[in-house]
N, C-alpha and C positions, 0 to 999 in steps of 0.2 A: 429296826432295820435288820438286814440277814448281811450287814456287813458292808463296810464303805467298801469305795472303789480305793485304788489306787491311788496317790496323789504326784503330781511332778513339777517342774518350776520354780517361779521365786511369785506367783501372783500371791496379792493381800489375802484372797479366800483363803487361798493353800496355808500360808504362814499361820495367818491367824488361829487356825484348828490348831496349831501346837502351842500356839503363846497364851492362849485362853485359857489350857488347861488349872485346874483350881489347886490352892497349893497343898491339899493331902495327895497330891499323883505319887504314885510310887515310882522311881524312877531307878532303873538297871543300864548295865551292857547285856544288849542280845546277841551277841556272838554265833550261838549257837541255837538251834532248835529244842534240844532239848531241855537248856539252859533258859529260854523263855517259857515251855512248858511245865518247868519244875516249879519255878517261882509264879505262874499262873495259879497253878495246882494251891501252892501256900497260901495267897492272897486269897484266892476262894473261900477256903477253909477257916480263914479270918470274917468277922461281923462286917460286912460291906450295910451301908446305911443308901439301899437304893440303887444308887452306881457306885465302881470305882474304874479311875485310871491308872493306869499301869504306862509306863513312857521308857520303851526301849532304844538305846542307842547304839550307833556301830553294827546297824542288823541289816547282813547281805542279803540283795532280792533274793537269792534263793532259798533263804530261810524265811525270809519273809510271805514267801508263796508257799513254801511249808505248811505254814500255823493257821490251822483250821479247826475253830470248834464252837457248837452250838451254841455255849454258854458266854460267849465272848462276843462283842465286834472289834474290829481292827481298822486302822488307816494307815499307811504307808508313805511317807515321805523319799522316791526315790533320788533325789537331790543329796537330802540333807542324811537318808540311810537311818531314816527316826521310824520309829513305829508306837503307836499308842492302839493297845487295849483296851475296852469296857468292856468292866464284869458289870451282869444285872443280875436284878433279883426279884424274889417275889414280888413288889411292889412296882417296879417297871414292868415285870411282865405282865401283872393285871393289869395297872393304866392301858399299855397296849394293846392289848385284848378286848378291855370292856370300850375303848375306843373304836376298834374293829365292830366290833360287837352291834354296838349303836347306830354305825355306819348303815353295817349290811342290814339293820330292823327297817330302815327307813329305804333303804334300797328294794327290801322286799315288795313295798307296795308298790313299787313301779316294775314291778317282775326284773330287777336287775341286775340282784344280790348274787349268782353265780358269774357276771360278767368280771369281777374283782378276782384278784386273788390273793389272798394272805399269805405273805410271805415275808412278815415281818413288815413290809414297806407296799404300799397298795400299789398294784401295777394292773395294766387293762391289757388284756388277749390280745395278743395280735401285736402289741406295741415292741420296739427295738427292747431289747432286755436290759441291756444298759443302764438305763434312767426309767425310774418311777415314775407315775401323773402326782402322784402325792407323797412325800415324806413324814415321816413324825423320828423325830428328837426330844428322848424322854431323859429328864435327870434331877438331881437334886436344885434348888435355888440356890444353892452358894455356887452353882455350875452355871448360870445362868450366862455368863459370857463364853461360855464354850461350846453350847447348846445354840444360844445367835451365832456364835461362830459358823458351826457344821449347817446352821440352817441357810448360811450366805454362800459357804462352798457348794450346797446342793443346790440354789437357783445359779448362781453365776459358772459353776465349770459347766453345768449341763447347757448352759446355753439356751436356758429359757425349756428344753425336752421338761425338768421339775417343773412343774407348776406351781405348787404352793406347798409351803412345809409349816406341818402343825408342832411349837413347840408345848410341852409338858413340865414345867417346872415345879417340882415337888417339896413343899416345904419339908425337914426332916425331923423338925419335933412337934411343932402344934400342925392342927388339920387345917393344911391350907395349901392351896395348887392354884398356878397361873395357866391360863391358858391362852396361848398367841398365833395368830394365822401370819407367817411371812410370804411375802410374792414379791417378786420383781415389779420397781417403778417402769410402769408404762411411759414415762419421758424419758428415762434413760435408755429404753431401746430404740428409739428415733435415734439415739447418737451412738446405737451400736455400743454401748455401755450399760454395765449390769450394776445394776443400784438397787439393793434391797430396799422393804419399807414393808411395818409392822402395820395389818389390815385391821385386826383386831388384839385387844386383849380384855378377859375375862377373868375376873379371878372368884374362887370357889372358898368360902370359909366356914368353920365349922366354931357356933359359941355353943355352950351348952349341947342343945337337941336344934337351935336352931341354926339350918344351911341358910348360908347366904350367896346367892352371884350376884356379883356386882362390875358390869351392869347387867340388870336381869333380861337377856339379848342371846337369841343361838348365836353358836360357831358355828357360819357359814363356813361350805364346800361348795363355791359352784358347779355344777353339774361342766361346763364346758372343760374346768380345771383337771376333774376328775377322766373324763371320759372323753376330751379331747375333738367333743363336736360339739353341734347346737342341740338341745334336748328338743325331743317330738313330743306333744300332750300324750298321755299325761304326767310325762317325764317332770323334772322341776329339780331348781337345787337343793342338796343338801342341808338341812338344818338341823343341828344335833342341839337340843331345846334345852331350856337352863334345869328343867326336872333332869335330862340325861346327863348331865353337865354332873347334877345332884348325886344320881345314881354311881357314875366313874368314879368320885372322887370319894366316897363312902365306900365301895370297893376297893379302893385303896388305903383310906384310913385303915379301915379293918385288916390287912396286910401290915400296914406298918404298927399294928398295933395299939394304933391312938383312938 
């Protein structure tokens, strides 16, 4: 993502992105701007294994609308005056990518691969800038409740605008990635309530030479999810196949080294 939104409140979504956080978070007073960018700057400079968080406290909106940078994303709790950074890294960057990547191949052959745009988080032309048709939340497995977390704030504040958030969860020593599509329960919006629920999960493993997905099943995209209509022939949904599944997660091995 090129960066959360804001957050404000006391709803569950909201909370839960700070209570998730995994317990290597680094945690400060941000005071100041400059004071949150120095200790950025350290933290980088330190071996981050994939992500890391960073959990600023005491930090005024207007520092917090300060702190802008590529290598970062950020949330904002204006309630509680909490801010949390993620640093990524090479190995979130490629998952992202070679996810993007796979997307727009298959998008190609329906001529529709420039209708997206990357910008960390897929968004379709023409849509409110706001809110994304598709999310993806990448991080390590011991993040894995903080990663559902962000993935429940993005269907529930957006109010249904997310469609579906793809989570990335990255084992950090042996080769092995989950892969999970979240969407909003269609019975919970008959009551005007936003209830998460896990569409799929796929997991990616490496023994030896041999990949395994298990279960051996694309990660669907519906086409409606993504692009927010009904698809015309020879449009069709997205299926990112268990060989591309193969492909991302060897890309990433090879980033982290393993």
């Amino acid at each position: 993502m090129s960066g959360y939104p804001e957050m404000s409140g006391s709803d569950s979504p909201d909370i839960k992105c700070f209570q998730e956080l995994p317990d290597d978070t680094f945690e400060a007073i941000g005071l100041e701007t400059k004071t949150i960018r120095r200790i950025t700057r350290q933290q980088q400079n330190l071996p981050i294994d994939v992500i890391k968080y960073l959990l600023f406290t005491n930090v005024p909106p207007t520092v917090a609308e300060e702190i802008s940078s590529s290598s970062t994303r950020h949330m904002f709790n204006y309630d509680t005056q909490s801010m949390i950074l993620k640093l990524v890294t090479g190995a979130h960057q490629t998952a992202s990518r070679a996810l993007l990547c796979e997307v727009q191949y298959i998008l190609l052959g329906m001529d529709l691969h420039r209708s997206i745009l990357p910008l960390g988080s897929t968004r379709v032309r023409g849509r409110d800038a706001k809110w994304p048709t598709v999310a993806v939340e990448i991080g390590v497995s011991d993040s894995y409740g903080k990663l559902k977390a962000d993935a429940e704030w993005w269907l529930s504040n957006s109010r249904g605008e997310v469609k579906l958030v793809i989570i990335v969860s990255i084992n950090r020593k042996t080769p092995g990635i989950k892969f999970e599509t979240v969407v909003l329960d269609v019975g919970s919006l008959r009551h005007s309530r936003y209830v998460t629920t896990i569409r799929q999960t796929i997991m990616v493993s490496r023994r030896g030479e041999q990949i395994t997905v298990s279960p051996e099943v694309p990660l669907t995209i519906e086409f409606e999810e993504l692009f927010c209509r009904q698809p015309v022939s020879p449009e069709h949904k997205i299926d990112i196949s268990p060989d591309q599944l193969r492909y991302i997660s060897s890309d990433v091995w090879e980033q982290q080294g393993l």
